[in-house]
N, CA, C and O of each residue as an XYZ file, in Angstrom:
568
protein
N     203.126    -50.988    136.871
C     201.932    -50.783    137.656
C     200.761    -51.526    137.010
O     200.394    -51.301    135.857
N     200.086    -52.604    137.983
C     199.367    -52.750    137.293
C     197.553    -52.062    137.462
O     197.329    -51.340    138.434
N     196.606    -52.313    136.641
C     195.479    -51.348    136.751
C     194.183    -52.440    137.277
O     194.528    -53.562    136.905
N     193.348    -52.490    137.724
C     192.531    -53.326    138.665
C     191.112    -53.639    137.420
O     190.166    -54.426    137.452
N     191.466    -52.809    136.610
C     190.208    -52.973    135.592
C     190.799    -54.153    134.541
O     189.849    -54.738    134.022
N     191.532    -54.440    134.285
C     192.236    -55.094    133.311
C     192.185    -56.853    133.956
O     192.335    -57.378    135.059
N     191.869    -57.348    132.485
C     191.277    -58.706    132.814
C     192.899    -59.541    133.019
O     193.741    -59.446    132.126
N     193.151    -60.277    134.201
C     194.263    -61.367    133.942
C     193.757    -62.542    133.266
O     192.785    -63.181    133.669
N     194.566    -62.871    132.023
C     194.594    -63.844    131.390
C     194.908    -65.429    132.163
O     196.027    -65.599    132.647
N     193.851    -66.574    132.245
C     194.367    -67.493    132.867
C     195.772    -68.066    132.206
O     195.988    -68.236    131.006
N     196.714    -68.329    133.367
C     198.317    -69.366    132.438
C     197.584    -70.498    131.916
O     197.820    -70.744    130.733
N     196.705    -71.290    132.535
C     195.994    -72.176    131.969
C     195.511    -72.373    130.538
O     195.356    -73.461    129.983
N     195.350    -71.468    130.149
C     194.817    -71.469    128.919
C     195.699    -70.816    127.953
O     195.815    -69.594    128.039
N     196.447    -71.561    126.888
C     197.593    -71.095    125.959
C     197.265    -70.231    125.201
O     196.359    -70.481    124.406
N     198.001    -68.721    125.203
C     197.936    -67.632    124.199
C     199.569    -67.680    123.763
O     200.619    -68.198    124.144
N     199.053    -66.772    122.689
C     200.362    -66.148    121.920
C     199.819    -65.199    121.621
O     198.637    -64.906    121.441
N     201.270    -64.395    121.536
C     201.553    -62.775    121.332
C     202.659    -62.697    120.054
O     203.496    -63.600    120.050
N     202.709    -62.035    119.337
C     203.146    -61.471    117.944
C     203.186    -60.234    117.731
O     202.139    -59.594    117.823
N     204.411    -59.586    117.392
C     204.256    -58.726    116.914
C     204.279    -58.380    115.547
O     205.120    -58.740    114.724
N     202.958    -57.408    115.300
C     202.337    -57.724    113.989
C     202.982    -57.405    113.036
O     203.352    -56.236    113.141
N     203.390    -58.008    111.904
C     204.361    -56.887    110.489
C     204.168    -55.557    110.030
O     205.044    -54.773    109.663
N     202.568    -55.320    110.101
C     201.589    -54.309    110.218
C     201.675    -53.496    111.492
O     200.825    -53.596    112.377
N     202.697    -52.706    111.565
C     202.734    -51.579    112.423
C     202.291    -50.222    112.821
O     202.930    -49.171    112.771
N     200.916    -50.467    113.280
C     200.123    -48.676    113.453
C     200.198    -48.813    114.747
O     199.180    -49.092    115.381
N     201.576    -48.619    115.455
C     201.667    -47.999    116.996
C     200.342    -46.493    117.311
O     200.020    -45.466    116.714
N     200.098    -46.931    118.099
C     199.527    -45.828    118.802
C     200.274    -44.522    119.192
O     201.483    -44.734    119.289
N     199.912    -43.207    119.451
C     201.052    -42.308    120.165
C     201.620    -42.595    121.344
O     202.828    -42.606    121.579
N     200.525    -42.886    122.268
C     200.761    -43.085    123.457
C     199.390    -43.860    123.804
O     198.355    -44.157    123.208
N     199.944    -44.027    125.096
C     198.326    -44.956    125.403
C     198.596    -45.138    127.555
O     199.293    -45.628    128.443
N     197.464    -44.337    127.259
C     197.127    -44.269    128.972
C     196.651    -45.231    129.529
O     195.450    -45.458    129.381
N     197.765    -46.391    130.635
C     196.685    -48.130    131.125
C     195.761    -47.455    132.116
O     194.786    -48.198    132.224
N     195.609    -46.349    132.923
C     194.800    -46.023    133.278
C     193.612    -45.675    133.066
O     192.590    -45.949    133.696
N     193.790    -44.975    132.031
C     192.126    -44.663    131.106
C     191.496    -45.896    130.183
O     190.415    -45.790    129.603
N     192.390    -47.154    130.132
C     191.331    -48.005    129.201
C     191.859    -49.284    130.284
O     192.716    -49.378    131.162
N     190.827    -50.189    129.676
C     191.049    -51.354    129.984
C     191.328    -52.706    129.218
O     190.584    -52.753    128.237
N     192.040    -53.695    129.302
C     192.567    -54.616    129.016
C     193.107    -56.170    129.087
O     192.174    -56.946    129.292
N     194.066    -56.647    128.998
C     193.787    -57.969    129.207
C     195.613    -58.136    129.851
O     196.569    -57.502    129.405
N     195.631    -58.596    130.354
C     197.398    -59.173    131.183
C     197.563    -60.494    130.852
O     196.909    -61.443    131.286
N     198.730    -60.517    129.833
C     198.965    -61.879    129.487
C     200.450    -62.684    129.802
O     201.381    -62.433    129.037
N     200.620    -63.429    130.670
C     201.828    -63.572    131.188
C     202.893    -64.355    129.963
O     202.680    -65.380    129.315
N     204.030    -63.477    129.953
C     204.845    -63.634    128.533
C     206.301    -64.119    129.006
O     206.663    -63.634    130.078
N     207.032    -64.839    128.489
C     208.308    -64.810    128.538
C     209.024    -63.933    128.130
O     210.035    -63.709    128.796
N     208.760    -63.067    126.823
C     209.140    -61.756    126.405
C     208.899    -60.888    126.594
O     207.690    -60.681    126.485
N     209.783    -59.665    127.023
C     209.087    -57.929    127.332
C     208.830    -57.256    125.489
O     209.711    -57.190    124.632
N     207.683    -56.934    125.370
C     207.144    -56.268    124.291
C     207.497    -54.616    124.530
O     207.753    -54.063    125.600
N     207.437    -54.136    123.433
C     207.764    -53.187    123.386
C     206.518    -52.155    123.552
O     205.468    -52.472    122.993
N     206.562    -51.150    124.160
C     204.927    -50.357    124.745
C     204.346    -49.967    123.124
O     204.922    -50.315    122.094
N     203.385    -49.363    123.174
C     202.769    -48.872    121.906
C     203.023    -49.670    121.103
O     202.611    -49.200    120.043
N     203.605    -50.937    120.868
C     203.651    -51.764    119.425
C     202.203    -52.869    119.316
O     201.544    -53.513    120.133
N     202.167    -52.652    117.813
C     200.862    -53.482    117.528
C     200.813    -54.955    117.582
O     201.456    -55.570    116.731
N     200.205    -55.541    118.381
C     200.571    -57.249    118.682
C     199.105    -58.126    117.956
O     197.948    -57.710    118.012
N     199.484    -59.176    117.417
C     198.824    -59.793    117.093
C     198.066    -61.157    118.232
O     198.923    -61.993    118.519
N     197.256    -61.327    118.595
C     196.719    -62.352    120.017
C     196.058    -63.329    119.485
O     194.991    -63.143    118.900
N     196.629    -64.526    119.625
C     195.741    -65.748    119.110
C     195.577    -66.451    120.987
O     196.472    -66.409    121.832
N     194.399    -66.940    121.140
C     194.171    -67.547    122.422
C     193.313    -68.984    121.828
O     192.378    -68.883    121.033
N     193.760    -70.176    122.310
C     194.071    -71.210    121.992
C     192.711    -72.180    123.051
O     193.036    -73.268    123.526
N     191.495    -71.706    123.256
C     190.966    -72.089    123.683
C     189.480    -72.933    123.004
O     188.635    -73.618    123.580
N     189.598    -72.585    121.753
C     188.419    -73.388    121.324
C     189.163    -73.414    120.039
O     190.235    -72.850    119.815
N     188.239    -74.369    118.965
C     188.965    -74.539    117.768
C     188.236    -74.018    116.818
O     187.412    -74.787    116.322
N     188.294    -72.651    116.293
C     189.329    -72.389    115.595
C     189.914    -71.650    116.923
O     189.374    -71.563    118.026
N     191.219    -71.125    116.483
C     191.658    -70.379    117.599
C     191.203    -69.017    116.929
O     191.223    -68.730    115.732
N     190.606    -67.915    118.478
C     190.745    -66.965    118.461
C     191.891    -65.962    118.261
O     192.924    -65.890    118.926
N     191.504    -65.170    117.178
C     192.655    -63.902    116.518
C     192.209    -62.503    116.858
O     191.051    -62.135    116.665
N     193.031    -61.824    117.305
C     192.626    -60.569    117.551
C     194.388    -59.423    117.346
O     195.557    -59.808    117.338
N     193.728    -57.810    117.193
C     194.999    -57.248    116.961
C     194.469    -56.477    118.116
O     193.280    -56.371    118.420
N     195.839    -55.773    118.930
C     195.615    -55.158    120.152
C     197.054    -54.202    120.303
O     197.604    -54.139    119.204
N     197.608    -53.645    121.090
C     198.662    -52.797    121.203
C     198.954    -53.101    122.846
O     198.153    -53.334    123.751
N     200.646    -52.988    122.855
C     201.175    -53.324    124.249
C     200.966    -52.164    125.356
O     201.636    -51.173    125.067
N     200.338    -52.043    126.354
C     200.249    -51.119    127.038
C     201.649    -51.052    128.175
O     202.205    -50.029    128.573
N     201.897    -52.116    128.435
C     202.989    -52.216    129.319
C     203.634    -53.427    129.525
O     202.946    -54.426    129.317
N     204.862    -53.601    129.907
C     205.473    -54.819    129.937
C     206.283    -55.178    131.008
O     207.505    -55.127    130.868
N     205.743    -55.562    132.143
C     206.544    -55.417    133.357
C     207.263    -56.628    134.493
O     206.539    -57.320    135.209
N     208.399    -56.708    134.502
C     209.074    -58.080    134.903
C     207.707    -58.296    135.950
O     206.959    -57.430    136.404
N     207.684    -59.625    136.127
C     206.599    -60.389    137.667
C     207.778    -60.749    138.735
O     208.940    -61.135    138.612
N     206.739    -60.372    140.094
C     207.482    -60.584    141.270
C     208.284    -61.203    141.031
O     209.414    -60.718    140.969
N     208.034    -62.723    140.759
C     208.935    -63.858    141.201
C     209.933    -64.033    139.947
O     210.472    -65.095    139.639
N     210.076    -62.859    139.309
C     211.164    -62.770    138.333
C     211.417    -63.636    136.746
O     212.399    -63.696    136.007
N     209.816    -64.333    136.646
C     209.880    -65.190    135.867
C     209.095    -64.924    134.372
O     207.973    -65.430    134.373
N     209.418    -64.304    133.229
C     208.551    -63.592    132.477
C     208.185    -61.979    132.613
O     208.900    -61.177    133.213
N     207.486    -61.796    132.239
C     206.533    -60.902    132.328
C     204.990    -60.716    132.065
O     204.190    -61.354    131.382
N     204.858    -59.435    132.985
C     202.961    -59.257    132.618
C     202.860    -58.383    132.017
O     203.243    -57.270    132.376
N     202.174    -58.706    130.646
C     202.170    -58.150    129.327
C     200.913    -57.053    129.143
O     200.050    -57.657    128.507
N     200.554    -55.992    129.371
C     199.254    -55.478    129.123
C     198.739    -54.995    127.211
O     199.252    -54.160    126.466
N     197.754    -55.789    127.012
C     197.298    -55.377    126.050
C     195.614    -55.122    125.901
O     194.613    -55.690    126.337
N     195.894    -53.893    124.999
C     194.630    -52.802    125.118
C     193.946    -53.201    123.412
O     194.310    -54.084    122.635
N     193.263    -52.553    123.316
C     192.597    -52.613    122.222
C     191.441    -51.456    121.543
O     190.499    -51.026    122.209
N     191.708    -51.052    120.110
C     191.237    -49.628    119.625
C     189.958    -50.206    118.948
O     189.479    -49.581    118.002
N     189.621    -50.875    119.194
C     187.831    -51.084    118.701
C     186.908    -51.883    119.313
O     187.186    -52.999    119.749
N     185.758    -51.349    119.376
C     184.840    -51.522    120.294
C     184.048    -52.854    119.921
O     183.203    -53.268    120.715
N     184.351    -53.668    118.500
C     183.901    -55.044    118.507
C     184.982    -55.996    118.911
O     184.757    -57.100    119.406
N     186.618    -55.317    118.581
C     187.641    -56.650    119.123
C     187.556    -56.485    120.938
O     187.980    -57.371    121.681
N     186.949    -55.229    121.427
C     187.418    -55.628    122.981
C     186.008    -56.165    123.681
O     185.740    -56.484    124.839
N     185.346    -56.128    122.639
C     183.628    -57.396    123.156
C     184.031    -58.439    122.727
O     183.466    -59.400    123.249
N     184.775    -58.687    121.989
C     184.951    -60.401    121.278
C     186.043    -60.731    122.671
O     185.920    -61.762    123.332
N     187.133    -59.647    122.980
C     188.130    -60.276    123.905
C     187.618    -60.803    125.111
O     187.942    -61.851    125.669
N     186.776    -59.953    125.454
C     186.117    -60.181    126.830
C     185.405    -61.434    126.916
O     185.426    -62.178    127.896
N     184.464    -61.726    125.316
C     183.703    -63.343    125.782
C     184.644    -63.955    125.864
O     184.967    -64.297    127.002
N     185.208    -64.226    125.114
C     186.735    -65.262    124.874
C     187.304    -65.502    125.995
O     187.583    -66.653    126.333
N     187.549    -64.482    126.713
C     188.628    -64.369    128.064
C     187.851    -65.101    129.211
O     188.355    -65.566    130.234
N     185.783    -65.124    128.645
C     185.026    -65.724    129.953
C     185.141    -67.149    129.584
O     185.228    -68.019    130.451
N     185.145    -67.441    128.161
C     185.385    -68.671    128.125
C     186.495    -69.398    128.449
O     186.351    -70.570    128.796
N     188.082    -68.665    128.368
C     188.882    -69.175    129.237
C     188.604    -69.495    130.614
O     188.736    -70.624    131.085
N     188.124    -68.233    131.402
C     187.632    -68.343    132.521
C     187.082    -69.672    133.192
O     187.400    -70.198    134.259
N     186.284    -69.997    132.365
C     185.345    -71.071    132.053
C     186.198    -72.311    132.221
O     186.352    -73.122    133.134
N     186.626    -72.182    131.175
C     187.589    -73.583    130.818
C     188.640    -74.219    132.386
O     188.813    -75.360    132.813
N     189.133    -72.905    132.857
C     189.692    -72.411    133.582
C     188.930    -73.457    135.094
O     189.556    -74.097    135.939
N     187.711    -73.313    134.981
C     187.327    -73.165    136.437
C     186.577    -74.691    135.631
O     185.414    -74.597    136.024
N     186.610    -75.359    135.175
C     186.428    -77.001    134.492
C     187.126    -77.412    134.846
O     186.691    -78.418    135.407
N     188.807    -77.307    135.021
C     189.647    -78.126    135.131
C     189.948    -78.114    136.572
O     190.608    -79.040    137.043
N     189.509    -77.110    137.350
C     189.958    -76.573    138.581
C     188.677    -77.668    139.625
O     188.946    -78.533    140.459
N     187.621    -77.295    139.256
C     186.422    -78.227    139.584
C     186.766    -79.717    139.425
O     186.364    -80.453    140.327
N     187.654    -80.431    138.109
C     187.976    -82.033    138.074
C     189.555    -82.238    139.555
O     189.744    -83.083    140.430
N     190.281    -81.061    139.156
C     191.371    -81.341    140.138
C     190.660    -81.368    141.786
O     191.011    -82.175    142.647
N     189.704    -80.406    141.961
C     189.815    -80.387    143.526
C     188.538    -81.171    144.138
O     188.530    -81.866    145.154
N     187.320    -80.847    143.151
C     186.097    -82.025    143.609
C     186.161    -83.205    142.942
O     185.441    -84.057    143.463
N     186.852    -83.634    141.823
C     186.476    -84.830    140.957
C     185.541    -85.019    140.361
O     185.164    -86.084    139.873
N     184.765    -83.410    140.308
C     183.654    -83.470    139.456
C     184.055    -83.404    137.705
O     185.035    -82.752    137.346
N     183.305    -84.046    136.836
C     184.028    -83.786    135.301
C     182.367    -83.121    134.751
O     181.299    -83.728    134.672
N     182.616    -81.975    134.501
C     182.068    -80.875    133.990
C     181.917    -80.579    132.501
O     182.791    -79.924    131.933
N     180.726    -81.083    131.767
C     180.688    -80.504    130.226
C     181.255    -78.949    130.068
O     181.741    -78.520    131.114
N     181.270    -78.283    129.251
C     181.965    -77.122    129.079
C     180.452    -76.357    129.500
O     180.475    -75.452    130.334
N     179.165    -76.781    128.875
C     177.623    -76.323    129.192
C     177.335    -76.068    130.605
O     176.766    -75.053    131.006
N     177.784    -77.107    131.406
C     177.770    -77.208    132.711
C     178.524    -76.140    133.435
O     177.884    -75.542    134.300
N     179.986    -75.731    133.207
C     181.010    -75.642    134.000
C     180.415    -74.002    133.498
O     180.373    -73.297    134.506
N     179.944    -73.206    132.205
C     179.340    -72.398    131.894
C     177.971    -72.108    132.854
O     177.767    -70.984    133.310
N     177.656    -72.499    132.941
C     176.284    -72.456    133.744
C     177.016    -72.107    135.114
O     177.386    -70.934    135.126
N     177.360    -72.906    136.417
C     178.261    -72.609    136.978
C     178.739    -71.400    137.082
O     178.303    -70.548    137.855
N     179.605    -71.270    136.358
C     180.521    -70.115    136.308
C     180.114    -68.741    136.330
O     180.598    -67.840    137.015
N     178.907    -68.658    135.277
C     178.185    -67.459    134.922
C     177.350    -67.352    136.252
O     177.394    -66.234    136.766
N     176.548    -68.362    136.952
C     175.764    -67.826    138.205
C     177.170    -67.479    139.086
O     176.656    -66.665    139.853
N     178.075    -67.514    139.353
C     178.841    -67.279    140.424
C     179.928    -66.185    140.342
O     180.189    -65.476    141.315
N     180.582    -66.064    139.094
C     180.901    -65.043    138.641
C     180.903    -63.691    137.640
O     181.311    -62.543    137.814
N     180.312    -64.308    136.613
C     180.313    -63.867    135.458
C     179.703    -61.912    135.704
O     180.141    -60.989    135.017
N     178.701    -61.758    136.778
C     178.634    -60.386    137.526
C     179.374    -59.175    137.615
O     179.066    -57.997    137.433
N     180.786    -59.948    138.052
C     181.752    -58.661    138.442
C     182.773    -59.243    137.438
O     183.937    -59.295    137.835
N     182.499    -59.685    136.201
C     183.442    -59.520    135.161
C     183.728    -58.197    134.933
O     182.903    -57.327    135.210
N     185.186    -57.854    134.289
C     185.523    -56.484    133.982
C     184.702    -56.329    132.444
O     184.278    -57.251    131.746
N     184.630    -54.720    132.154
C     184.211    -54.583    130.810
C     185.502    -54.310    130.331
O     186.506    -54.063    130.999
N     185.378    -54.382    129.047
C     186.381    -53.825    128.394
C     186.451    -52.318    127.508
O     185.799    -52.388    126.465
N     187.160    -50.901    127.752
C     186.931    -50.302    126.843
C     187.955    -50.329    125.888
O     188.785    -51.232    125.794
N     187.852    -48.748    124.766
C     188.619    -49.367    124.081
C     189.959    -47.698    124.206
O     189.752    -46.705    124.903
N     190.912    -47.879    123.511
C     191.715    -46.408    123.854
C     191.689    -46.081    122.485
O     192.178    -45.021    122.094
């Protein structure tokens, strides 16, 4: 199931998932009561395990630790959609800019494919933030 608050990760923009050596599973963890990020995986993760998230969008790459909320085959049978949550209230503000700057990046390349416009990252930011950046999800934390 998935939850409507939870940010989808663009495929566009390369992440990795790890699971961390450092194992503080959670007890349980309700995807309903928090919110999170959906990262489309070739591997099903295991629920409550602690994952390590590097997202590959600026250099250095972004690192973050988070826990699997759910792991659920996709329609078209290819992978899975990975939910990961997060237990502190500065990694799920860092996830969220990060995820706008994918966003971002996201809607740069989308703008060169369909108008032929070529967009500084400043630009495609500007852009982006007047048109969407509004009904971005927040993130809490569980």
């Amino acid at each position: 199931m998935q939850v409507e608050s939870f940010i989808h990760h663009p495929a566009e923009v390369p992440v990795k998932l790890a699971v961390s050596d450092n194992q503080f599973p959670l007890q349980s963890i309700d995807e309903t009561a928090c919110m999170g990020v959906y990262i489309h995986t070739s591997t099903r993760y295991p629920v409550n395990s602690c994952v390590e998230v590097e997202i590959n969008v600026q250099s250095p790459a972004f690192f973050a630790k988070g826990y699997i909320s759910s792991s659920e085959p996709v329609k078209d049978g290819i992978g899975y959609e990975t939910g990961v949550v997060f237990d502190c209230p500065e990694t799920a503000f860092a996830v969220r800019m990060i995820e706008q700057v994918c966003y971002i990046e996201q809607y740069r390349q989308k703008v060169s494919l369909t108008e032929g416009r070529e967009l500084t990252i400043d630009s495609a930011a500007t852009e982006w933030i007047t048109q969407y950046a509004a009904n971005f999800p927040e993130l809490s934390v569980v």
